[in-house]
Biotite code that builds the C-alpha atoms (Angstrom):
import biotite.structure as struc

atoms = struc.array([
    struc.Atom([1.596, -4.709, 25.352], chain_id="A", res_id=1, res_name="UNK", atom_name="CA", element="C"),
    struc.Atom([1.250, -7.480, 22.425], chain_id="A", res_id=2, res_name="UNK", atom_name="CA", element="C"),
    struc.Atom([4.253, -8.148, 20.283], chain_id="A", res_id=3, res_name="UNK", atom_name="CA", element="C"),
    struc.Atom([3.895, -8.700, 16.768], chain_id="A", res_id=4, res_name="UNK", atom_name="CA", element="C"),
    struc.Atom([4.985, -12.534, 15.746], chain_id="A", res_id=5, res_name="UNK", atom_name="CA", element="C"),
    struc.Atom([7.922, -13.116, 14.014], chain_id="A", res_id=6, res_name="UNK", atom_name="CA", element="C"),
    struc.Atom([7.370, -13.547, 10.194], chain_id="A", res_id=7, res_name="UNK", atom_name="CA", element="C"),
    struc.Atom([7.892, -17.082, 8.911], chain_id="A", res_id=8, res_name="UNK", atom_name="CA", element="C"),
    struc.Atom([7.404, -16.484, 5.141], chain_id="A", res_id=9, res_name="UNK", atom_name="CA", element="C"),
    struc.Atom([9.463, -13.916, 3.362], chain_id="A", res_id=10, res_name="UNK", atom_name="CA", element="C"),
    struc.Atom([9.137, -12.560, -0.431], chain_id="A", res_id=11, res_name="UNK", atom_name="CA", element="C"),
    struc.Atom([12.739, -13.171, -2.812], chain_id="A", res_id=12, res_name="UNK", atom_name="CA", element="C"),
    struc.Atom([13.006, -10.937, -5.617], chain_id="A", res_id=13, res_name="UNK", atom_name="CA", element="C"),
    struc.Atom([16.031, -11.817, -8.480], chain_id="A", res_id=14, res_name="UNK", atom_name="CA", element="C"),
    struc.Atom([16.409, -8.300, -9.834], chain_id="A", res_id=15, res_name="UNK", atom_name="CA", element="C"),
    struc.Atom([17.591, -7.396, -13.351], chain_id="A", res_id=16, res_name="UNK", atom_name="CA", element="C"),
    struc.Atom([17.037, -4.427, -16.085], chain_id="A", res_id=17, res_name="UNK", atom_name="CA", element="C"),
    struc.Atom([14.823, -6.761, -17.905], chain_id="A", res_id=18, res_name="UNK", atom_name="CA", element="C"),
    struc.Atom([12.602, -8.550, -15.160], chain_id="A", res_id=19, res_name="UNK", atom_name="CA", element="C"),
    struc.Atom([11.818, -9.762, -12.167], chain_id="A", res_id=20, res_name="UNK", atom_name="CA", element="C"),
    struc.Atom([11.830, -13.456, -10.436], chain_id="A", res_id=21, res_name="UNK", atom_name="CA", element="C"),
    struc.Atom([9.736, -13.674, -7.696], chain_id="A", res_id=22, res_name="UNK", atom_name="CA", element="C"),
    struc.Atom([9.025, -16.347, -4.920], chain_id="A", res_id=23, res_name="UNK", atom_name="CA", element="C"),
    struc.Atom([8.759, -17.120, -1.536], chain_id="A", res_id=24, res_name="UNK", atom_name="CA", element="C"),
    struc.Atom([10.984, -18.432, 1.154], chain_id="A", res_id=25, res_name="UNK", atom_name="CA", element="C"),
    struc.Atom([10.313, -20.136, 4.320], chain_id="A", res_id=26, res_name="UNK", atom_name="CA", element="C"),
    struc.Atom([12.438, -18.528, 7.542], chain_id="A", res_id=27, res_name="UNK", atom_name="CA", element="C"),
    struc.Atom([14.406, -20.800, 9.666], chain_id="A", res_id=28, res_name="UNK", atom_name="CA", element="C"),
    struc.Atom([16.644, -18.776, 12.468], chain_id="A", res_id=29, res_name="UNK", atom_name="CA", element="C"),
    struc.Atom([19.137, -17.473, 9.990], chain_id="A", res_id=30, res_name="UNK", atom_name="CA", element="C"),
    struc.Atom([18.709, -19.229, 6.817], chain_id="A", res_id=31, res_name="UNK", atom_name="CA", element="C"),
    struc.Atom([15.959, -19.789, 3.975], chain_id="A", res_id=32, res_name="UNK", atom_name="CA", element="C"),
    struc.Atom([14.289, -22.866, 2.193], chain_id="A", res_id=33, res_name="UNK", atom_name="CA", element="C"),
    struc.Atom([12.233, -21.710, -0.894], chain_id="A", res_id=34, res_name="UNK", atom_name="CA", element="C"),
    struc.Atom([8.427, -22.725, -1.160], chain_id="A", res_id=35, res_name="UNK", atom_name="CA", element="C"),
    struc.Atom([7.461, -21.350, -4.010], chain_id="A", res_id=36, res_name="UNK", atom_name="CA", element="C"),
    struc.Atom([8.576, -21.372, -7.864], chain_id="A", res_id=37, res_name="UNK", atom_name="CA", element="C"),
    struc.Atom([9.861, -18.245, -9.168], chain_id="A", res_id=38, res_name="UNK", atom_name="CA", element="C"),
    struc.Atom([7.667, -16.256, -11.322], chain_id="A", res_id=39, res_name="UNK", atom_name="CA", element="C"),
    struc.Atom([9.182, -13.197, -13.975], chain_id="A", res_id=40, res_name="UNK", atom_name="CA", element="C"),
    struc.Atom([7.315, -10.371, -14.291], chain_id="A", res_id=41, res_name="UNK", atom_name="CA", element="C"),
    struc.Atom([6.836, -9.372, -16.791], chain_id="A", res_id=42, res_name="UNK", atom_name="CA", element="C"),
    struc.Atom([7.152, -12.520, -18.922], chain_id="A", res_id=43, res_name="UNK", atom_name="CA", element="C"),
    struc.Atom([3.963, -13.841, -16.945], chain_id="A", res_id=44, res_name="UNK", atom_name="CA", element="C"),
    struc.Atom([1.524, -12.864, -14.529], chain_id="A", res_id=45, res_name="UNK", atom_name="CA", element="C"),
    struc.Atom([3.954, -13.486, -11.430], chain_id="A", res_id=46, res_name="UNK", atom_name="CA", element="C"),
    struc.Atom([1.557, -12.022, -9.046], chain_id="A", res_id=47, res_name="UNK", atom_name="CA", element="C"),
    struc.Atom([-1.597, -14.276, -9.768], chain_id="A", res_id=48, res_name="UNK", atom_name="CA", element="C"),
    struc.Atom([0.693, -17.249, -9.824], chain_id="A", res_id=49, res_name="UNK", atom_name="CA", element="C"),
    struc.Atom([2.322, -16.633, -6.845], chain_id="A", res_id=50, res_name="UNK", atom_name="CA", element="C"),
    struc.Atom([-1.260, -16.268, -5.199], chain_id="A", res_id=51, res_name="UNK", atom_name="CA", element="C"),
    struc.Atom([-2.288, -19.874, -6.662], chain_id="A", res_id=52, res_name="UNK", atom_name="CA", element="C"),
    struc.Atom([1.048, -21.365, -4.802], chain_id="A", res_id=53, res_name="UNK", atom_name="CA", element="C"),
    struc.Atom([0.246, -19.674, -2.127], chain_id="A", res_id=54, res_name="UNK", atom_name="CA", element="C"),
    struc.Atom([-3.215, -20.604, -1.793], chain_id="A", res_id=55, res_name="UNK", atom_name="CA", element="C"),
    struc.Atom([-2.006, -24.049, -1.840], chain_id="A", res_id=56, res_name="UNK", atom_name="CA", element="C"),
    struc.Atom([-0.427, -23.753, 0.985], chain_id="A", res_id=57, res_name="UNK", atom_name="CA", element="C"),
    struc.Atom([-2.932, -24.016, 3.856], chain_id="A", res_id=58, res_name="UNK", atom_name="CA", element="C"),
    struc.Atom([-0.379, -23.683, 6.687], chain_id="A", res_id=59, res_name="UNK", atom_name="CA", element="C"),
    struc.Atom([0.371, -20.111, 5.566], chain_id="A", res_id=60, res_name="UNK", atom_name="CA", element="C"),
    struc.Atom([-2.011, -17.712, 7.597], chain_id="A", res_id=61, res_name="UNK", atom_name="CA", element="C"),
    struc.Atom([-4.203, -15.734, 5.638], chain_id="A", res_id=62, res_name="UNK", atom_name="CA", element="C"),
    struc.Atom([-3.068, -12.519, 6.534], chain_id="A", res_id=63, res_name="UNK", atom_name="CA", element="C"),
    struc.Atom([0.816, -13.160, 6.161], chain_id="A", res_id=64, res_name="UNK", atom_name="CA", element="C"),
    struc.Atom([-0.323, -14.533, 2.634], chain_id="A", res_id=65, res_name="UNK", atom_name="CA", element="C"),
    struc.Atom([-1.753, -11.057, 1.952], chain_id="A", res_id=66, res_name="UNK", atom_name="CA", element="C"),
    struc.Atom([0.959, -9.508, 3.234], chain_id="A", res_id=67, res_name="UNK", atom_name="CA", element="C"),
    struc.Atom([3.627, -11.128, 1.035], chain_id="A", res_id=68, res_name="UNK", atom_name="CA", element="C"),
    struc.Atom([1.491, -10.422, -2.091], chain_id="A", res_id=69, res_name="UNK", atom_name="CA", element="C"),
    struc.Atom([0.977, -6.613, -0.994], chain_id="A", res_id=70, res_name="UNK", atom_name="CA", element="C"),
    struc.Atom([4.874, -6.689, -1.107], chain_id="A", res_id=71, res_name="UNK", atom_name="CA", element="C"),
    struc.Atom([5.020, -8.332, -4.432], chain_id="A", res_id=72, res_name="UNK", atom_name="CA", element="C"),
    struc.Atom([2.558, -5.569, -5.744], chain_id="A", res_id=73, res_name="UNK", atom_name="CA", element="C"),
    struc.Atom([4.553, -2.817, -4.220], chain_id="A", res_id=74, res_name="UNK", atom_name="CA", element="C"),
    struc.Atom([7.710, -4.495, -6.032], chain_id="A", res_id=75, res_name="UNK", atom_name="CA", element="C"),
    struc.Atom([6.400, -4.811, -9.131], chain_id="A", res_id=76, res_name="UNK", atom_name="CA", element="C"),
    struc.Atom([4.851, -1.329, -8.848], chain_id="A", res_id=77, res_name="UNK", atom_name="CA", element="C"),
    struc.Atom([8.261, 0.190, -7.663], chain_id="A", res_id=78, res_name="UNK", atom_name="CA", element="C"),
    struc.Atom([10.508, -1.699, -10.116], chain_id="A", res_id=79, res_name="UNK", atom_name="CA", element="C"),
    struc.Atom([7.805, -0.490, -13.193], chain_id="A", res_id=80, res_name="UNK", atom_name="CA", element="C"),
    struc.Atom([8.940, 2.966, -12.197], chain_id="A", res_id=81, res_name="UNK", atom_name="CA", element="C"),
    struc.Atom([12.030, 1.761, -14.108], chain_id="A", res_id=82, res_name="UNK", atom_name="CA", element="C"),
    struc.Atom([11.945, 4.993, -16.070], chain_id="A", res_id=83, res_name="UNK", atom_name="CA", element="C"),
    struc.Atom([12.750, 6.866, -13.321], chain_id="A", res_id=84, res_name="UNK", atom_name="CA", element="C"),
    struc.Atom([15.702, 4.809, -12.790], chain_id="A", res_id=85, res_name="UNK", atom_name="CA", element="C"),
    struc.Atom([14.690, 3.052, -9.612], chain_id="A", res_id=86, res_name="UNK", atom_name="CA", element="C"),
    struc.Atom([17.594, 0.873, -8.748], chain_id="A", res_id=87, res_name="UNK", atom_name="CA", element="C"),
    struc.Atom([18.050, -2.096, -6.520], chain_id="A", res_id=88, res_name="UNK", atom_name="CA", element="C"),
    struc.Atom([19.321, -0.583, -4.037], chain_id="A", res_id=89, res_name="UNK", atom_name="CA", element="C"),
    struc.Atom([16.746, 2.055, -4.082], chain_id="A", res_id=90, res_name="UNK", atom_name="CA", element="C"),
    struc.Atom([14.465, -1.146, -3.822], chain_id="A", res_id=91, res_name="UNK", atom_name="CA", element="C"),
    struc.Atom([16.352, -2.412, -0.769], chain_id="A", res_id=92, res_name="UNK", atom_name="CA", element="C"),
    struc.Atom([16.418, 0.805, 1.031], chain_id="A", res_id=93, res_name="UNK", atom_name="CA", element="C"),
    struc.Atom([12.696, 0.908, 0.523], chain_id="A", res_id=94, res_name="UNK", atom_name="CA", element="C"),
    struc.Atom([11.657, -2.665, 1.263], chain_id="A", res_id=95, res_name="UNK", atom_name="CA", element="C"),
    struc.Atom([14.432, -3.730, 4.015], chain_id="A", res_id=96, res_name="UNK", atom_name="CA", element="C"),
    struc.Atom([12.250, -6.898, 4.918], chain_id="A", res_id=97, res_name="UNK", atom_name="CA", element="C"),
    struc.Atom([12.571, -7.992, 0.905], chain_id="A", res_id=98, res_name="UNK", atom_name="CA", element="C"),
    struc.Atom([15.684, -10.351, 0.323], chain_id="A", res_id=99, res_name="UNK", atom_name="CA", element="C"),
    struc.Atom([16.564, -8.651, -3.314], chain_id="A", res_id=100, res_name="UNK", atom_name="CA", element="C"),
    struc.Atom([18.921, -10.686, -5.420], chain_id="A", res_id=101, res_name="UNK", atom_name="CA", element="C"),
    struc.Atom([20.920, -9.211, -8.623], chain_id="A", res_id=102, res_name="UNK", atom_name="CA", element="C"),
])
């Protein structure tokens, strides 16, 4: 039986009506050190500059880098749904591994 590791990177949304802040923390036991910048969507292209932090970042594995910016997609995705009303803690419920911020 393999475990999965524990995730050292985790994606930090500030939610509002008008946008979204996005970045990336670093895990440490219980607390968080951010990494990244914060990017708004959809002021600017928060999901290609997020990848060029990341990128930068060598340490990160490659496949919790994907990861994080699948989750950013599937944010950005949910919270366009905005017309539907999708709420915060609609976005919570959904993404329980996403530290969302209002």
């Amino acid at each position: 039986m393999t475990t999965t590791p524990a995730k050292k990177y985790s994606l930090k949304v500030y939610w509002s009506e008008e946008s979204l802040l996005l970045g990336v923390d670093r895990l440490y036991n219980t607390s968080r050190s951010p990494i990244t910048d914060y990017f708004n969507w959809p002021k600017e292209n928060a999901w290609e500059s997020l990848k060029v932090q990341l990128e930068k970042k060598e340490w990160i594995d490659q496949q919790e880098r994907y990861g994080l910016l699948q989750q950013a997609t599937d944010v950005i995705n949910f919270w366009q749904l905005k017309k539907e009303n999708p709420s915060v803690e609609g976005a919570r419920e959904k993404f329980p591994e996403i530290l969302f911020v209002t």
